[in-house]
Gaussian input, Z-matrix of N, CA and C with variables (Angstrom, degrees):
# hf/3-21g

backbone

0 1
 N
 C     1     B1
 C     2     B2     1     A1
 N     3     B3     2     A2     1     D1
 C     4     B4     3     A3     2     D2
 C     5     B5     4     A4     3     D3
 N     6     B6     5     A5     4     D4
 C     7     B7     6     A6     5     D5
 C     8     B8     7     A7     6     D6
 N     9     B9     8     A8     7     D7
 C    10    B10     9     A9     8     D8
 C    11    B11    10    A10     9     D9
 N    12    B12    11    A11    10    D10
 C    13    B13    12    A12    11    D11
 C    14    B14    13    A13    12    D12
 N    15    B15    14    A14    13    D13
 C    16    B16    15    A15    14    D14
 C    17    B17    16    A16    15    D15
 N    18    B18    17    A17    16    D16
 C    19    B19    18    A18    17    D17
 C    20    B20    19    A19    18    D18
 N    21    B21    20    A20    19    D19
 C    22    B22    21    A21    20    D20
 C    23    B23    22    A22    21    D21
 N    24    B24    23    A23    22    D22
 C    25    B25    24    A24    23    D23
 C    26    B26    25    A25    24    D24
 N    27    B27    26    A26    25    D25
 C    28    B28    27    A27    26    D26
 C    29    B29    28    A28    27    D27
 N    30    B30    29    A29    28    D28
 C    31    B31    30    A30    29    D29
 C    32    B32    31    A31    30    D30
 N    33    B33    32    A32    31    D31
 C    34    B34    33    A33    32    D32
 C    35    B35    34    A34    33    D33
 N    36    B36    35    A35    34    D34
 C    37    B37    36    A36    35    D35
 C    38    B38    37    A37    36    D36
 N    39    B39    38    A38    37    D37
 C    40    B40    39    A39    38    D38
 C    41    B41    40    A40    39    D39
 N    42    B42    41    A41    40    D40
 C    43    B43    42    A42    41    D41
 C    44    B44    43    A43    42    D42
 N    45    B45    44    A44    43    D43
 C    46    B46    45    A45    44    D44
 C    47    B47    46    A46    45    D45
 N    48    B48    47    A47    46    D46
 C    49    B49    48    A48    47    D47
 C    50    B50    49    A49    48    D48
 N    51    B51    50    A50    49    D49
 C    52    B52    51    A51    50    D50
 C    53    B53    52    A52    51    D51
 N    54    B54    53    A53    52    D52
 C    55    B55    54    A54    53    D53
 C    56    B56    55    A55    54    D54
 N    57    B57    56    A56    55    D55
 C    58    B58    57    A57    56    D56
 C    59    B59    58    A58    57    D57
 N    60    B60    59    A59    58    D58
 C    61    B61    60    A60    59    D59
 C    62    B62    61    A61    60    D60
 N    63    B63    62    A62    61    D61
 C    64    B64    63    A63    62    D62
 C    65    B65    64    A64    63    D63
 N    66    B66    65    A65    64    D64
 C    67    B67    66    A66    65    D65
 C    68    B68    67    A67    66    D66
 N    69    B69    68    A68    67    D67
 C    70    B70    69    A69    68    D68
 C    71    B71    70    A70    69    D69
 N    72    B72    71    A71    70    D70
 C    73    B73    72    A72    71    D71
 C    74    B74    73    A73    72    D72
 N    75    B75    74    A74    73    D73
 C    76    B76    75    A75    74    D74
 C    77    B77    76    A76    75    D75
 N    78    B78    77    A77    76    D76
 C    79    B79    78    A78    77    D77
 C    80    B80    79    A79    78    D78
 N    81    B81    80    A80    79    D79
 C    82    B82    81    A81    80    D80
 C    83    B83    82    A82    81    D81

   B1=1.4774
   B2=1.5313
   B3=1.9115
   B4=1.0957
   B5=1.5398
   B6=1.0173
   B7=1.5204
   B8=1.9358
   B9=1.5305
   B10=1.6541
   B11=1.3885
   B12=1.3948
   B13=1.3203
   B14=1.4243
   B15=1.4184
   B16=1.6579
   B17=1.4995
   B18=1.4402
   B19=1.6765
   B20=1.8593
   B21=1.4635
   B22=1.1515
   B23=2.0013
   B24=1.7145
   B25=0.9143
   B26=1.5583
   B27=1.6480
   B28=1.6572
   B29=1.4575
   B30=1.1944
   B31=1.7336
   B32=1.3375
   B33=1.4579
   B34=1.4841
   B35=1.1340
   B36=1.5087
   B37=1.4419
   B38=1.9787
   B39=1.1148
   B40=1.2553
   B41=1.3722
   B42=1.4091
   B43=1.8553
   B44=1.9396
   B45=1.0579
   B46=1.4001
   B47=1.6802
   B48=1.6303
   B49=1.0935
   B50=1.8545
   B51=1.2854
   B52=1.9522
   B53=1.6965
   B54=1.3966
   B55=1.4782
   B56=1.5681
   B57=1.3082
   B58=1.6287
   B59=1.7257
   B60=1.2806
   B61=1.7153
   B62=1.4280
   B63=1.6737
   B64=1.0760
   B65=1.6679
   B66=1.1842
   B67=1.8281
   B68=1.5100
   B69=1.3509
   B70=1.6816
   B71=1.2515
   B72=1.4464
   B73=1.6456
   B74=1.6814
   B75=1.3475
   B76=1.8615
   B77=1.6758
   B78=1.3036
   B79=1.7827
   B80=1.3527
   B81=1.2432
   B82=1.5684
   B83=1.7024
   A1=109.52
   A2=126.03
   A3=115.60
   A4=128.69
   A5=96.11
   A6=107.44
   A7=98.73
   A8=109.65
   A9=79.64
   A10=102.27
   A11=152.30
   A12=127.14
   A13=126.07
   A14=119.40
   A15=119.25
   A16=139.39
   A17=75.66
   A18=114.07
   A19=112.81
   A20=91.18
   A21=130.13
   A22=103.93
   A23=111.25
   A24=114.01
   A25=120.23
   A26=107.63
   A27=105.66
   A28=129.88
   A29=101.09
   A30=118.04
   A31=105.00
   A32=118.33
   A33=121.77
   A34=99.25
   A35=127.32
   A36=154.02
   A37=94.13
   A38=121.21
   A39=143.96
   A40=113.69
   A41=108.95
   A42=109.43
   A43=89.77
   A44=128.13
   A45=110.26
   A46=127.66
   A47=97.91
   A48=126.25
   A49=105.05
   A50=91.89
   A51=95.32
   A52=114.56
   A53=108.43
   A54=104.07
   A55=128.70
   A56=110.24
   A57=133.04
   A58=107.77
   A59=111.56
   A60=154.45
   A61=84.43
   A62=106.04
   A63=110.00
   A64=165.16
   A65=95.60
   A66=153.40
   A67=96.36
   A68=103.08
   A69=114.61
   A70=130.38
   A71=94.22
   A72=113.83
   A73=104.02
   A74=117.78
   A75=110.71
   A76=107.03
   A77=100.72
   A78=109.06
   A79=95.53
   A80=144.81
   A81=131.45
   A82=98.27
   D1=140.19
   D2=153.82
   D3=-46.64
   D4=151.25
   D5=-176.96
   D6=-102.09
   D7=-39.03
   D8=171.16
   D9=-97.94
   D10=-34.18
   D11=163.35
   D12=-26.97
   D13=-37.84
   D14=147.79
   D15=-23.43
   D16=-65.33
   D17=179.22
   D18=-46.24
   D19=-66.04
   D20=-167.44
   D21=-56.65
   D22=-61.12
   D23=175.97
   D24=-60.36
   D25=-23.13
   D26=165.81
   D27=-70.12
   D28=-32.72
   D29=171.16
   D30=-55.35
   D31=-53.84
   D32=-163.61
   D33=-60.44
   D34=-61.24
   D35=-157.48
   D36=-56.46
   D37=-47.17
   D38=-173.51
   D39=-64.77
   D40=-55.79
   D41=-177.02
   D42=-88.11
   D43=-33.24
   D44=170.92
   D45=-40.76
   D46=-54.58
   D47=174.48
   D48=-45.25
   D49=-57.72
   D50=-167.75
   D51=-84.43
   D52=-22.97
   D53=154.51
   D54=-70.11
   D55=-13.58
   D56=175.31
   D57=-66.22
   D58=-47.40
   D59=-166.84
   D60=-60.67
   D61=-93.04
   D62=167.82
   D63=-2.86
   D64=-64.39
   D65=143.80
   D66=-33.11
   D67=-69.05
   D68=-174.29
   D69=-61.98
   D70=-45.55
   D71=-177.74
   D72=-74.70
   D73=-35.03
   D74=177.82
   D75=-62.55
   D76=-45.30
   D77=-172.16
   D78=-61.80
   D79=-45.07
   D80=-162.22
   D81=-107.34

């Protein structure tokens, strides 16, 4: 397995996650 395709897919997975957060917290 890549080691930065790893990387990479955690970052994504990560700012998805906290723009989601985000997202949530303006609506309520």
């Amino acid at each position: 397995m890549n080691r930065t395709k790893l990387v990479l897919g955690a970052v994504i997975l990560g700012s998805t996650l906290l723009a989601g957060c985000s997202s949530n917290a303006k609506i309520d």
